[in-house]
PyMOL Python script that loads the backbone (N, CA, C, O; Angstrom):
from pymol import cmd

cmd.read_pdbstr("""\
ATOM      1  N   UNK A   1      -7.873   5.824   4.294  1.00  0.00           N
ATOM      2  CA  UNK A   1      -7.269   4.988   3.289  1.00  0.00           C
ATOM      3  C   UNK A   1      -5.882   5.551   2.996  1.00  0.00           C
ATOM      4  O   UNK A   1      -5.871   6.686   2.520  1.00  0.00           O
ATOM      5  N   UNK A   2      -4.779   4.983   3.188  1.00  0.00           N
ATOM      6  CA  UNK A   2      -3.383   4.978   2.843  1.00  0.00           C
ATOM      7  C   UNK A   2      -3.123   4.334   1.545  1.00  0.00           C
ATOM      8  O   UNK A   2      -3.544   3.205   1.290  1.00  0.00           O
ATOM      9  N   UNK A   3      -2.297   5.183   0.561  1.00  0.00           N
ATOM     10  CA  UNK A   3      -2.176   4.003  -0.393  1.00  0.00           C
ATOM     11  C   UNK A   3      -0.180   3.965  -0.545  1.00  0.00           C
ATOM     12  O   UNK A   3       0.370   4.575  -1.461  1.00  0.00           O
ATOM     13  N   UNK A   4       0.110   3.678  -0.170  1.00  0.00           N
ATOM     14  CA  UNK A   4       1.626   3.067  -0.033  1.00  0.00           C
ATOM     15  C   UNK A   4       2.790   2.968  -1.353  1.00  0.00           C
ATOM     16  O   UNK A   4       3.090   1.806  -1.626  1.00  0.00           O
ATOM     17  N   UNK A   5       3.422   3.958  -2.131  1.00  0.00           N
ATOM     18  CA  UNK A   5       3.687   3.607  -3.338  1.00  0.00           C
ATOM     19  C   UNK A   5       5.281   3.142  -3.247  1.00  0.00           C
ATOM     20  O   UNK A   5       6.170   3.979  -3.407  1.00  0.00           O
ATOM     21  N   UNK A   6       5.535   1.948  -3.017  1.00  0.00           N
ATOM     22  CA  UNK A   6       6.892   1.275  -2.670  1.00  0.00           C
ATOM     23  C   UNK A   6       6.971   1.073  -0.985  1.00  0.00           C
ATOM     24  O   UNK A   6       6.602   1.786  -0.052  1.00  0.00           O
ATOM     25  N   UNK A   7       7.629  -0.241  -1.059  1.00  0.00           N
ATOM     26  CA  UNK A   7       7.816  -0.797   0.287  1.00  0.00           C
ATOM     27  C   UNK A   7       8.599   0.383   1.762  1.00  0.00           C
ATOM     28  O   UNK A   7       8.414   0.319   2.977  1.00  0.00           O
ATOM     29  N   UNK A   8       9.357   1.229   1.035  1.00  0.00           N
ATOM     30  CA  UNK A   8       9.517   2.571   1.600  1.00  0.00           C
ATOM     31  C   UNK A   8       8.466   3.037   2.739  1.00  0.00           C
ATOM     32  O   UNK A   8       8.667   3.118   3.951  1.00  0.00           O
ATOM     33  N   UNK A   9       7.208   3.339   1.959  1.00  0.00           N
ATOM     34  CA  UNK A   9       6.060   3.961   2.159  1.00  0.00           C
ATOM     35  C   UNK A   9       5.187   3.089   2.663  1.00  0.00           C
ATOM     36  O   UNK A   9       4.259   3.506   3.356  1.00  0.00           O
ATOM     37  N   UNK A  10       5.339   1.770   2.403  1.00  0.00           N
ATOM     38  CA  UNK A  10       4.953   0.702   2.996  1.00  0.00           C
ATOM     39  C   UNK A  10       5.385   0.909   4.728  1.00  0.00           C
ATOM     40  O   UNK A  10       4.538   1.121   5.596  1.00  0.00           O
ATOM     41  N   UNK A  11       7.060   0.781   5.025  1.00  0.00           N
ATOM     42  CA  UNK A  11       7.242   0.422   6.194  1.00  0.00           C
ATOM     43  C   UNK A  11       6.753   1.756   7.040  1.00  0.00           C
ATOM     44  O   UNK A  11       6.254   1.652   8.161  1.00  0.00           O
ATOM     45  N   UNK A  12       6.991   3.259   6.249  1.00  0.00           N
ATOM     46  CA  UNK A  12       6.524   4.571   6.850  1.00  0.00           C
ATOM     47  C   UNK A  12       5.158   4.492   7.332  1.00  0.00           C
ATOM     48  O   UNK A  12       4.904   4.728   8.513  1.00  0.00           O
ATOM     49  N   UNK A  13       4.284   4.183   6.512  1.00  0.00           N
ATOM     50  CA  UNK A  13       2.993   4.119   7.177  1.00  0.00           C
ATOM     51  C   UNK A  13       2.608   3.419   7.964  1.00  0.00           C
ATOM     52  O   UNK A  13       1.477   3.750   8.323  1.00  0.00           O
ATOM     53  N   UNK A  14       3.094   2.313   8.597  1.00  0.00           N
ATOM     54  CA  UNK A  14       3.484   1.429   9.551  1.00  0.00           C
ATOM     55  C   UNK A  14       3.695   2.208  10.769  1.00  0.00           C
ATOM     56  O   UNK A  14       2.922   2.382  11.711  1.00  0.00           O
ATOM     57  N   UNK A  15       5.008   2.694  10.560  1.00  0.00           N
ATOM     58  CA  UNK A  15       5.572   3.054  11.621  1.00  0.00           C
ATOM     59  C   UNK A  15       4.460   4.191  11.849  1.00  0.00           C
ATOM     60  O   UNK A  15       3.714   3.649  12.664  1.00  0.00           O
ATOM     61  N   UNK A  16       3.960   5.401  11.597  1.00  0.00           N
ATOM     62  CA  UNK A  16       3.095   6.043  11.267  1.00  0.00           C
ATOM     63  C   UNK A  16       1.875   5.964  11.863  1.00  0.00           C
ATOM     64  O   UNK A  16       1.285   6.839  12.498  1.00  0.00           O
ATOM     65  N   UNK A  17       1.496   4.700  11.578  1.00  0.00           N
ATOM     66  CA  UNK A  17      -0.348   4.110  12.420  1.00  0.00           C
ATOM     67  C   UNK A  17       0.593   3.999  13.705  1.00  0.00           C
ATOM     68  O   UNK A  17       0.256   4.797  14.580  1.00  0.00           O
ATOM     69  N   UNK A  18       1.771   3.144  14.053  1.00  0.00           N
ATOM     70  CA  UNK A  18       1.921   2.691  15.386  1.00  0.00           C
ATOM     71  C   UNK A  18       2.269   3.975  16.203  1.00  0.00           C
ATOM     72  O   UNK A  18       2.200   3.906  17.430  1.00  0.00           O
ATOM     73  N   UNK A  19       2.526   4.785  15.784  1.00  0.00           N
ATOM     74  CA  UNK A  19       2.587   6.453  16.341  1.00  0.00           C
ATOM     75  C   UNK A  19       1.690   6.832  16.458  1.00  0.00           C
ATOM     76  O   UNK A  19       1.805   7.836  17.160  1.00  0.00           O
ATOM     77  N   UNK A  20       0.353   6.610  16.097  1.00  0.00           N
ATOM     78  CA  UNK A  20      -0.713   6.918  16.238  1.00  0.00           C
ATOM     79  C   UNK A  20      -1.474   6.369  17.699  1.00  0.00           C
ATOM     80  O   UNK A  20      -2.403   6.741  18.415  1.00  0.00           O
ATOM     81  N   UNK A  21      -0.507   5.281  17.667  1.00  0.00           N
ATOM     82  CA  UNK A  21      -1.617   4.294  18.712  1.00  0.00           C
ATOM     83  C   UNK A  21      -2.492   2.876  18.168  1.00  0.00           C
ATOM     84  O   UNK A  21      -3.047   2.060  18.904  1.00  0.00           O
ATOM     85  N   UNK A  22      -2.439   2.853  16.776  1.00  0.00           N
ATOM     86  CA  UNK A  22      -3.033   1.649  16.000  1.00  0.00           C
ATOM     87  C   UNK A  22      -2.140   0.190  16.739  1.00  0.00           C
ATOM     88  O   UNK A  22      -0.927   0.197  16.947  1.00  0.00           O
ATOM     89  N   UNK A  23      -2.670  -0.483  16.915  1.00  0.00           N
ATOM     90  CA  UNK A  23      -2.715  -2.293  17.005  1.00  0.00           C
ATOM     91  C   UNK A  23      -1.967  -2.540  15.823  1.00  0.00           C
ATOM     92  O   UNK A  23      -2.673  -2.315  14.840  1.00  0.00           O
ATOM     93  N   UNK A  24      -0.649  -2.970  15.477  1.00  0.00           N
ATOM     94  CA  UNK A  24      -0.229  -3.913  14.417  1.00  0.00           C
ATOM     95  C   UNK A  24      -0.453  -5.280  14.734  1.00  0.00           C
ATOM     96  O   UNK A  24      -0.710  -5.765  15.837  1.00  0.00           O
ATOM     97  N   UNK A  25      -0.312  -5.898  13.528  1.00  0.00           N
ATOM     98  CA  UNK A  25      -0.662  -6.908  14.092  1.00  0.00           C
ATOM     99  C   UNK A  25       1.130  -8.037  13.575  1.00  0.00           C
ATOM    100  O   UNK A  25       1.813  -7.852  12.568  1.00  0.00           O
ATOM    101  N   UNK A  26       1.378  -9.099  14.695  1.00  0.00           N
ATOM    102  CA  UNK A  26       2.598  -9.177  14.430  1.00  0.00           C
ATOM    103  C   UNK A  26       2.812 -10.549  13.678  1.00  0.00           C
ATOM    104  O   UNK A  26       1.655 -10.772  13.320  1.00  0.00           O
ATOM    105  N   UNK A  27       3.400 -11.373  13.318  1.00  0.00           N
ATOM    106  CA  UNK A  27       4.646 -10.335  13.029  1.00  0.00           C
ATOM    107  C   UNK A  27       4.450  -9.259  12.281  1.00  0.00           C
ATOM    108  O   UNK A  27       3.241  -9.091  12.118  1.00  0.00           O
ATOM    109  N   UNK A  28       5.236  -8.280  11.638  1.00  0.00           N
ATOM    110  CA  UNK A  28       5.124  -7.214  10.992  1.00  0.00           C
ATOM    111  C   UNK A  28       4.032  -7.404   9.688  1.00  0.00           C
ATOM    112  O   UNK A  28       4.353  -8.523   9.288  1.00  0.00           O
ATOM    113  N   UNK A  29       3.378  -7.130   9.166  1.00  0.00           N
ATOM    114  CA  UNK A  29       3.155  -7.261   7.413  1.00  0.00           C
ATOM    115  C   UNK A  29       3.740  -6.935   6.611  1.00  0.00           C
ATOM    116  O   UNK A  29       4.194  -5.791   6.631  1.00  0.00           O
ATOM    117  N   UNK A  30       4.053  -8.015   5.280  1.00  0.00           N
ATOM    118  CA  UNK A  30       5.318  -7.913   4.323  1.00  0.00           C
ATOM    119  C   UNK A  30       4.456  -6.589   3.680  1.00  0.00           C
ATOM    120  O   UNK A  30       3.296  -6.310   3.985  1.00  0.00           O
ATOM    121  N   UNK A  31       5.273  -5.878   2.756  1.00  0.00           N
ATOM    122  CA  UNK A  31       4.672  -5.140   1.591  1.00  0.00           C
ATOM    123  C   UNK A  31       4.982  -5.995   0.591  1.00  0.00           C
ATOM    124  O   UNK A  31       6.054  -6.530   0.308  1.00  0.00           O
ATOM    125  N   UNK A  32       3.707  -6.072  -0.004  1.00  0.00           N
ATOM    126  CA  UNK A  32       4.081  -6.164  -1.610  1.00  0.00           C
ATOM    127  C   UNK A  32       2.671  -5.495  -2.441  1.00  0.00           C
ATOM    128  O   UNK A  32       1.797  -4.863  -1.847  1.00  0.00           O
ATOM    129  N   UNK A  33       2.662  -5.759  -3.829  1.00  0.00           N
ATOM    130  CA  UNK A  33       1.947  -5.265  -4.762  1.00  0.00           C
ATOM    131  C   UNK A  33       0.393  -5.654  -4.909  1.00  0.00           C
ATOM    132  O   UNK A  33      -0.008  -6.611  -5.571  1.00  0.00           O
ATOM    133  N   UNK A  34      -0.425  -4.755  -4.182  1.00  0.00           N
ATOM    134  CA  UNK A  34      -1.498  -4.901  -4.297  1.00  0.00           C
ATOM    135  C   UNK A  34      -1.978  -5.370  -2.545  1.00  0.00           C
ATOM    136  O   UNK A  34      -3.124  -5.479  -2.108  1.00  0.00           O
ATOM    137  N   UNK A  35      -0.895  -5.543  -1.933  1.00  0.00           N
ATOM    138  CA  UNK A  35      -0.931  -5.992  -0.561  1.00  0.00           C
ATOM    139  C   UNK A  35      -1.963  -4.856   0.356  1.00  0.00           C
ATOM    140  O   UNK A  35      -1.822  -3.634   0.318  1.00  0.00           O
ATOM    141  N   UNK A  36      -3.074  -5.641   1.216  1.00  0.00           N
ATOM    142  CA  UNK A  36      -4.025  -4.359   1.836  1.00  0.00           C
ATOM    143  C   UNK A  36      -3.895  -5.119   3.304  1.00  0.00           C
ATOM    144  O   UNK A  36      -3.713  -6.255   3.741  1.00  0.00           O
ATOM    145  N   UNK A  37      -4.059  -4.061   3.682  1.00  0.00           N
ATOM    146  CA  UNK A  37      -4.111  -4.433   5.571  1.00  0.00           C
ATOM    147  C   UNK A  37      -5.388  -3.632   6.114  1.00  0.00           C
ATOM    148  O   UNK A  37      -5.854  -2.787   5.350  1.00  0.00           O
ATOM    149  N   UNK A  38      -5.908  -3.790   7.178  1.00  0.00           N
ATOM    150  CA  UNK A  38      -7.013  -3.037   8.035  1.00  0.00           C
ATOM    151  C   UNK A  38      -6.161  -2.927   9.161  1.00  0.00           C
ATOM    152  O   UNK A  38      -5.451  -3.798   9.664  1.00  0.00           O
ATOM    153  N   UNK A  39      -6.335  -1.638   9.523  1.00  0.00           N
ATOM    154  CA  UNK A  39      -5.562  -1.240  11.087  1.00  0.00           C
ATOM    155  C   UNK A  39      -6.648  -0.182  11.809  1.00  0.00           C
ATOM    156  O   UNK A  39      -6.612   1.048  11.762  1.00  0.00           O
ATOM    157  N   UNK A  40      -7.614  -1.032  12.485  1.00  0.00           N
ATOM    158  CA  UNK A  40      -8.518   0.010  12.981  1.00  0.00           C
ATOM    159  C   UNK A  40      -9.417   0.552  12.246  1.00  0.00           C
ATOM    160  O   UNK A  40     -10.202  -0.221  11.698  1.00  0.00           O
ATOM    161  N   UNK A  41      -9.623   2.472  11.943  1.00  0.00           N
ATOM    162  CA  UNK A  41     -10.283   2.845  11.074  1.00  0.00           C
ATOM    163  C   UNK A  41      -9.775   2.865   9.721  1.00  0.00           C
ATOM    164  O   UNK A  41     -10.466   3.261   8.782  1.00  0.00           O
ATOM    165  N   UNK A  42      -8.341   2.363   9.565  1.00  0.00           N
ATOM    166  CA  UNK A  42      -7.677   2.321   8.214  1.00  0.00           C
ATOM    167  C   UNK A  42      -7.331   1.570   7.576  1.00  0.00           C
ATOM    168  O   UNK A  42      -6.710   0.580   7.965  1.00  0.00           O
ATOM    169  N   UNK A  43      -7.714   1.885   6.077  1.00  0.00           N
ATOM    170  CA  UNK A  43      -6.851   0.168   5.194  1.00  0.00           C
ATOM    171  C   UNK A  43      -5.372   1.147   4.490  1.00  0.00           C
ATOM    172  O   UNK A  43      -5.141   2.350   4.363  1.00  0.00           O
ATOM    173  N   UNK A  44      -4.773   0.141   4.228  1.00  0.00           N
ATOM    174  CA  UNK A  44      -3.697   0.869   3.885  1.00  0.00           C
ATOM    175  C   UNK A  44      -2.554  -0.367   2.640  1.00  0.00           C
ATOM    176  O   UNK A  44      -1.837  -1.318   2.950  1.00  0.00           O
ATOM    177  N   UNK A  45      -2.850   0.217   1.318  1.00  0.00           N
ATOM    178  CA  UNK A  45      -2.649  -0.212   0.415  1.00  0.00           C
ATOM    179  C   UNK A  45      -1.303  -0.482  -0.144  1.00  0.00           C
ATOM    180  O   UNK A  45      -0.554   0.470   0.076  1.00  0.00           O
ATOM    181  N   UNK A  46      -1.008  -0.988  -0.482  1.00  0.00           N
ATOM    182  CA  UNK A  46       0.225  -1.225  -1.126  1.00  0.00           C
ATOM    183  C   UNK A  46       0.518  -1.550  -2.570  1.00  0.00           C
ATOM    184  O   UNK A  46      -0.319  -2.146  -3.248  1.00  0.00           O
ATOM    185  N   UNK A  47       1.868  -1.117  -3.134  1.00  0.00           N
ATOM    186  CA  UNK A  47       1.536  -0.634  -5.279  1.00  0.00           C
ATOM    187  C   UNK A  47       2.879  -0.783  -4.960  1.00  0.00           C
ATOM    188  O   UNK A  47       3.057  -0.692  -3.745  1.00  0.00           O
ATOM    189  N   UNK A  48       4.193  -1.038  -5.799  1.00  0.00           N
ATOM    190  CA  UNK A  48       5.239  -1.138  -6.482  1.00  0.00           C
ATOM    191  C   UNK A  48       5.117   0.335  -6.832  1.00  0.00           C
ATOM    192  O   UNK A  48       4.209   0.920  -7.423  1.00  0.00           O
ATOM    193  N   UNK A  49       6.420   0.854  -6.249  1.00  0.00           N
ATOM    194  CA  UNK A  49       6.538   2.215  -7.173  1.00  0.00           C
ATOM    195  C   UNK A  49       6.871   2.876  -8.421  1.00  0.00           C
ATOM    196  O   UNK A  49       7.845   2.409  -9.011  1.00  0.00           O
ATOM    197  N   UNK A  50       6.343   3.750  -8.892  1.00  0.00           N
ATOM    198  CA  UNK A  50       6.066   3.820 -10.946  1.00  0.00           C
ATOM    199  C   UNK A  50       7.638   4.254 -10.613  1.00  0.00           C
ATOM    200  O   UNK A  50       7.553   5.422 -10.232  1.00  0.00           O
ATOM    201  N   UNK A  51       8.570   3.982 -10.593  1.00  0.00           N
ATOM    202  CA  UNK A  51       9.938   4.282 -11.039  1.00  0.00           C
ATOM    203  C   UNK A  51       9.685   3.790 -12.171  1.00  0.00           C
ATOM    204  O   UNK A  51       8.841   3.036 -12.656  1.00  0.00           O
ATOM    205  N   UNK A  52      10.959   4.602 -12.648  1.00  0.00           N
ATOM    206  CA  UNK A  52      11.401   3.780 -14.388  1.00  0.00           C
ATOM    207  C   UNK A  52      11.812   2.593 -13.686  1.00  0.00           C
ATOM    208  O   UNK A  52      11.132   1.567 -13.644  1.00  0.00           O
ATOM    209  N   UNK A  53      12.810   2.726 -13.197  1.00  0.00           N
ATOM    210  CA  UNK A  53      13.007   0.856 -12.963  1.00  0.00           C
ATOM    211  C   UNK A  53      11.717  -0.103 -12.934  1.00  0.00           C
ATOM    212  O   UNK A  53      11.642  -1.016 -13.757  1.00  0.00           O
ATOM    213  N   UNK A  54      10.708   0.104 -11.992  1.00  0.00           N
ATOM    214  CA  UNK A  54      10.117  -0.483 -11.540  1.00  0.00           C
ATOM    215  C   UNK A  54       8.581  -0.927 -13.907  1.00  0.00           C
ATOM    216  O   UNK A  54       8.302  -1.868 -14.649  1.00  0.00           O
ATOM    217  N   UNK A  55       8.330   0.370 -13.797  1.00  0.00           N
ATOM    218  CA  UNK A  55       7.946   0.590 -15.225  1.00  0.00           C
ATOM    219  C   UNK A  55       8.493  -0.010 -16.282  1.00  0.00           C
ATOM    220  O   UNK A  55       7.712  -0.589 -17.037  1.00  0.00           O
ATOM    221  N   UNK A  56      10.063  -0.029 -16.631  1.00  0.00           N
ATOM    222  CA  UNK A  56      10.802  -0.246 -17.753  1.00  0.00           C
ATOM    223  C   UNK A  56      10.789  -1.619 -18.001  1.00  0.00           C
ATOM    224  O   UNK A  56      10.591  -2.123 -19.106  1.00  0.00           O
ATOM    225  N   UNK A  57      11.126  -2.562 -16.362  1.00  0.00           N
ATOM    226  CA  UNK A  57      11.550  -3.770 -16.509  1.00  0.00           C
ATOM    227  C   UNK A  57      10.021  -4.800 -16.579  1.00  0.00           C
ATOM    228  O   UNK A  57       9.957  -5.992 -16.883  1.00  0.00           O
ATOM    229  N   UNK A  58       8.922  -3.896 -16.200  1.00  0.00           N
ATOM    230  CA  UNK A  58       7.495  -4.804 -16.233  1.00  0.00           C
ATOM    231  C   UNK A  58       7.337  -5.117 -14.947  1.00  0.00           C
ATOM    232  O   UNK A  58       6.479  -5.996 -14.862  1.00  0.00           O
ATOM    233  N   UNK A  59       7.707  -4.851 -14.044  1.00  0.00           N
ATOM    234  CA  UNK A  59       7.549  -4.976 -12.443  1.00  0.00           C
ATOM    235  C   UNK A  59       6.372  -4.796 -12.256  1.00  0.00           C
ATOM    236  O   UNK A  59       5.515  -5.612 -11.917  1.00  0.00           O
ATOM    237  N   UNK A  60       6.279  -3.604 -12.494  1.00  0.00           N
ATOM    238  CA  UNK A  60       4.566  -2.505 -12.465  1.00  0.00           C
ATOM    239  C   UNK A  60       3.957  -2.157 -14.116  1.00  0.00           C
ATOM    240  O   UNK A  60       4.437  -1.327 -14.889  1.00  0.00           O
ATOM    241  N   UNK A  61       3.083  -2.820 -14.300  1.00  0.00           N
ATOM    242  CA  UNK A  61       2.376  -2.260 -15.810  1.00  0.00           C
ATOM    243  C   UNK A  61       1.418  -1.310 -15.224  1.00  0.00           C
ATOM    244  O   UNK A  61       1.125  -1.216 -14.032  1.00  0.00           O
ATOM    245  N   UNK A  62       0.939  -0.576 -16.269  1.00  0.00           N
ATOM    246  CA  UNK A  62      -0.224   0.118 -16.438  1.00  0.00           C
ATOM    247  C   UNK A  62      -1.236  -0.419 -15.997  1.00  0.00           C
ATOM    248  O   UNK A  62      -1.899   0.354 -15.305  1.00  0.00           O
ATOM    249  N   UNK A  63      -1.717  -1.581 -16.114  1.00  0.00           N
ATOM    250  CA  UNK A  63      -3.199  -2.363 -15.558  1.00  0.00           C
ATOM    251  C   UNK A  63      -2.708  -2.621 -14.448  1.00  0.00           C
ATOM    252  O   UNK A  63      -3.596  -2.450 -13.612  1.00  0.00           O
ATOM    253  N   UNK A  64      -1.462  -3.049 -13.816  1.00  0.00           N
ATOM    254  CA  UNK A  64      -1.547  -3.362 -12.304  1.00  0.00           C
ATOM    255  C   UNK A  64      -1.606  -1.873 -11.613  1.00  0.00           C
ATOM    256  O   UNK A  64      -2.426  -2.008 -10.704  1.00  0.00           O
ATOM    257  N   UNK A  65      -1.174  -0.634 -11.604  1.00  0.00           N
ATOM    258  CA  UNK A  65      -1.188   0.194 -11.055  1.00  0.00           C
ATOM    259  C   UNK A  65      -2.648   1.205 -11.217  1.00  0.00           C
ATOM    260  O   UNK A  65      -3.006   2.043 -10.389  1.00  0.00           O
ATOM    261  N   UNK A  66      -3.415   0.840 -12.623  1.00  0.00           N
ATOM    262  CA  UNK A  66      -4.725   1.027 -12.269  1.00  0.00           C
ATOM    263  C   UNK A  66      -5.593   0.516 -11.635  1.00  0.00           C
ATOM    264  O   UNK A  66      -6.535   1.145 -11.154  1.00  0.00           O
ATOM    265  N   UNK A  67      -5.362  -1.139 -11.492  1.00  0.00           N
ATOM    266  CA  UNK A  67      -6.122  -1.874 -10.691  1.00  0.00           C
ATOM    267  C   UNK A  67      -6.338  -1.771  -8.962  1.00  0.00           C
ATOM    268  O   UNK A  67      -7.333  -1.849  -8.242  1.00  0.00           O
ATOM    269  N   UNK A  68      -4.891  -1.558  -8.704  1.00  0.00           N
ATOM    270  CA  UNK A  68      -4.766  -0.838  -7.368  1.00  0.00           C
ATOM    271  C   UNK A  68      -5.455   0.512  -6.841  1.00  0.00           C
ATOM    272  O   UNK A  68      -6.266   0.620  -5.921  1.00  0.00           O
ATOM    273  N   UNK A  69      -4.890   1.571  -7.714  1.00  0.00           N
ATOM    274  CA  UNK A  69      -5.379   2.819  -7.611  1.00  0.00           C
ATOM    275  C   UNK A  69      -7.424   2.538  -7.993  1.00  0.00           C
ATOM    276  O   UNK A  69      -8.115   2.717  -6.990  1.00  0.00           O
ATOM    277  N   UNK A  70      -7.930   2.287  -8.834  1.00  0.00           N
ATOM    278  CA  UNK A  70      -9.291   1.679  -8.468  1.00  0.00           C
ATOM    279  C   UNK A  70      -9.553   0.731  -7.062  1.00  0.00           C
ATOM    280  O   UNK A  70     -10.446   0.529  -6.240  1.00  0.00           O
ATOM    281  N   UNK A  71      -8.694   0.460  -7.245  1.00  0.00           N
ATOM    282  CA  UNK A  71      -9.220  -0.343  -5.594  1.00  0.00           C
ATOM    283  C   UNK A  71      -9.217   0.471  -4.225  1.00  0.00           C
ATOM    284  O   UNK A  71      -9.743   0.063  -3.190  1.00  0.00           O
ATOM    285  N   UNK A  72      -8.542   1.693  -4.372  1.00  0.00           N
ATOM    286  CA  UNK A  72      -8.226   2.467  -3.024  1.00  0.00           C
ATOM    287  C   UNK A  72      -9.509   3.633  -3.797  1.00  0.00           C
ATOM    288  O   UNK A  72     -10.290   4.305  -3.124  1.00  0.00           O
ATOM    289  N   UNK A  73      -9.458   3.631  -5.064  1.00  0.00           N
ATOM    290  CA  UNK A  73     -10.993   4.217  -4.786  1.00  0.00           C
ATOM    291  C   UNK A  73     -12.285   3.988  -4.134  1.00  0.00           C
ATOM    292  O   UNK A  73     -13.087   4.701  -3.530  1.00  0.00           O
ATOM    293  N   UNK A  74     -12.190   2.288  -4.581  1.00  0.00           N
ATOM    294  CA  UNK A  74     -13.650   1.669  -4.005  1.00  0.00           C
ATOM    295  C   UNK A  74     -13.304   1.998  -2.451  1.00  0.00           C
ATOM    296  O   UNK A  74     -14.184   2.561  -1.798  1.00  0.00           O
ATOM    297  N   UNK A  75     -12.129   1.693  -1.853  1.00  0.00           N
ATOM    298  CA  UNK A  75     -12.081   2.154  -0.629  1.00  0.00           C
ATOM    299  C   UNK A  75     -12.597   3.082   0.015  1.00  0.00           C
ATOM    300  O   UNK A  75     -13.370   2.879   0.952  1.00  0.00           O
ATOM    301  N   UNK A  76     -12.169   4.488  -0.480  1.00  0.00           N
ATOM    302  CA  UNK A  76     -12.497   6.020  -0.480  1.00  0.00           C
ATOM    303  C   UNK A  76     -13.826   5.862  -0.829  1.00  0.00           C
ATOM    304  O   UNK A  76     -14.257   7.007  -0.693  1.00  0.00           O
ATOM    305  N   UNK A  77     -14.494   5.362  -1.093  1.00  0.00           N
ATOM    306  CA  UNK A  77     -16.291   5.523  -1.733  1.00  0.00           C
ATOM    307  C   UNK A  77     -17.148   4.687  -1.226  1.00  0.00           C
ATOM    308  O   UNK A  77     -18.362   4.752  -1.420  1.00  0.00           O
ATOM    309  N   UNK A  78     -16.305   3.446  -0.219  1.00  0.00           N
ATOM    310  CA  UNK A  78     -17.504   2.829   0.538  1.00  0.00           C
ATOM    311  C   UNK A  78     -18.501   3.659   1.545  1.00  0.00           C
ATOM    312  O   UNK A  78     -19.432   3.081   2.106  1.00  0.00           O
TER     313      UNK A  78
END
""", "prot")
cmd.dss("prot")
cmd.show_as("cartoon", "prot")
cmd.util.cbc("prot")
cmd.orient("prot")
């Protein structure tokens, strides 16, 4: 389980599985918030990053970034 915090980390882990040898699948997958992919043995999550920017302006609240982070738990615990 990857969890991706900004589209940054989004495109890194990308590039990352395909260094590995993982199957993307094409065209590319966008990142966005809450965005999940399966690549093989991996899911790999995607969250808006807690910057102040991202925090200050309401981009990312508190319930969306717990909701995510619980969700890459249920991941981790299947």
């Amino acid at each position: 389980m990857l969890l991706a915090l900004g589209a940054f980390a989004w495109d890194a882990a990308l590039a990352t599985l395909a260094a590995l040898g993982a199957s993307l699948p094409r065209p590319k997958p966008r990142f966005g918030h809450a965005a999940e992919l399966r690549v093989g043995e991996w899911t790999l999550l995607g969250s808006y990053h807690p910057s102040q920017q991202n925090t200050f302006t309401g981009r990312l609240t508190p319930a969306m970034l717990d909701a995510v982070v619980l969700r890459a738990s249920a991941l981790v615990n299947v």
